[in-house]
C-alpha positions in Angstrom: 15.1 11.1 -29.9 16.6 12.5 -26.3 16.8 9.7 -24.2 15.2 10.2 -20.7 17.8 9.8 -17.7 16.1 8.1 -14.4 16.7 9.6 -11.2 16.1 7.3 -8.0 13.1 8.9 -5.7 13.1 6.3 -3.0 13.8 3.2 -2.3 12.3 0.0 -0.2 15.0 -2.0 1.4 14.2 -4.9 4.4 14.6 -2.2 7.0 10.9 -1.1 5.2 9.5 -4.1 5.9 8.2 -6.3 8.5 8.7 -9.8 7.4 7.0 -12.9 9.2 7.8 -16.4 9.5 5.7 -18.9 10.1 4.4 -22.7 9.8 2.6 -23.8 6.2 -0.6 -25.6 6.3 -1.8 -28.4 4.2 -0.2 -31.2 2.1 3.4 -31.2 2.4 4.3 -33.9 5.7 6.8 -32.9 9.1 8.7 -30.9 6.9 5.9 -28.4 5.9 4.4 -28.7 9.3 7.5 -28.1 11.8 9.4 -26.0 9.8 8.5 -21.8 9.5 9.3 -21.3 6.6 6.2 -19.3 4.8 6.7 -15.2 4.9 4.1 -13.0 5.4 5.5 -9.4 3.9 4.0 -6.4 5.6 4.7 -2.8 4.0 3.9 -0.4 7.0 3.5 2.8 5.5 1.3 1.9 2.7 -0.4 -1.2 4.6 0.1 -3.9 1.6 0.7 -6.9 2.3 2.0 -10.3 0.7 2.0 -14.0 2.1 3.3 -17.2 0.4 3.7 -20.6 1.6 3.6 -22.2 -2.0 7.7 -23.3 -1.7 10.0 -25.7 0.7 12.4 -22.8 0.6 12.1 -19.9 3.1 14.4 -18.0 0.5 12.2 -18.7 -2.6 8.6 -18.2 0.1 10.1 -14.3 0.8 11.0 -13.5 -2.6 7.6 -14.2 -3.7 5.7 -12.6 -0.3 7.7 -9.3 -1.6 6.3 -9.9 -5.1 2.9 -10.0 -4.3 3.4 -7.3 -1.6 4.6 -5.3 -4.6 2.1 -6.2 -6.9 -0.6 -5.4 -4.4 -3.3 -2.2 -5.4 -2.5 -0.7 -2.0 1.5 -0.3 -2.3 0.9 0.5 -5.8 -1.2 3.9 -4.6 1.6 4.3 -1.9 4.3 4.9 -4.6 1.9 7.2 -6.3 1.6 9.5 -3.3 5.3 9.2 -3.0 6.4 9.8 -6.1 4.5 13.0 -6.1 5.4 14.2 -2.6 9.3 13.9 -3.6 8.6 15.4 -6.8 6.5 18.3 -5.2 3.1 17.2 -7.5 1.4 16.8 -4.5 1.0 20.5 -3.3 -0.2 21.1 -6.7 -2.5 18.5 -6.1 -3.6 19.4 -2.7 -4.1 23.3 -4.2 -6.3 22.1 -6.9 -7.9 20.1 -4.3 -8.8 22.5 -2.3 -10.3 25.3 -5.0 -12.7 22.3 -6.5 -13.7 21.6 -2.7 -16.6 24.5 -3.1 -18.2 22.4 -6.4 -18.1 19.2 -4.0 -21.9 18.8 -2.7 -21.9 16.4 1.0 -24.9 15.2 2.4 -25.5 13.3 5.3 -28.7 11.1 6.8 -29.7 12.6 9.9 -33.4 11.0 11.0 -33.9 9.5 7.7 -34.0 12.2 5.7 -30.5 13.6 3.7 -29.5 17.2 4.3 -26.8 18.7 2.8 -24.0 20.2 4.7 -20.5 22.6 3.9 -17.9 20.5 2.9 -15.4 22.5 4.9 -16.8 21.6 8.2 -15.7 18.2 7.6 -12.6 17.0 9.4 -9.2 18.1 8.4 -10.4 20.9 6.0 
């Protein structure tokens, strides 16, 4: 069997990221309270986002914020799109896109009653 060699598409790094520190709620006393050390992990391009404030450690809190970040549905489509716009999938996908647009039927409710209109009036066609 030919083994399959992995080629590195992109990569996320801090720089990515907007990390937030801040002060846990709940059960946990003055060092819980006074202390910011829960992490909310933001992922700009793709919008996902992960918080945790489970931990006493700010170190252990970010790790997992990127976890869930990571995990989420929304950065998981984001990798999707990438992945096919480095590998140049997605103008294949854009071009079948846009011959299937003409089977695509849109209607709209305009005074209570639907009437169907060209897809390719819609914005950005």
């Amino acid at each position: 069997m030919p083994s399959k060699t992995k080629e590195k598409l992109f990569s996320v790094t801090k720089k990515n990221l907007t990390l937030e520190y801040f002060n846990g709620t709940g059960k946990g006393g003055q060092h819980r309270n006074k202390h910011a050390n829960c992490c909310r992990c933001k992922h700009p391009p793709s919008k996902a986002v992960g918080v945790c404030q489970e931990h006493r450690s700010k170190e252990q809190n970010t790790k997992e914020a990127f976890r869930r970040m990571a995990d989420s549905v929304l950065f998981r489509k984001w990798i999707k799109i990438e992945v096919a716009r480095t590998t140049g999938m997605l103008d294949e996908i854009n071009e079948i896109v846009d011959k299937e647009i003409e089977r695509v039927k849109v209607e709209v409710k305009e005074e209570g009653k639907w009437t169907q209109i060209d897809p390719n009036l819609l914005e950005g066609n």
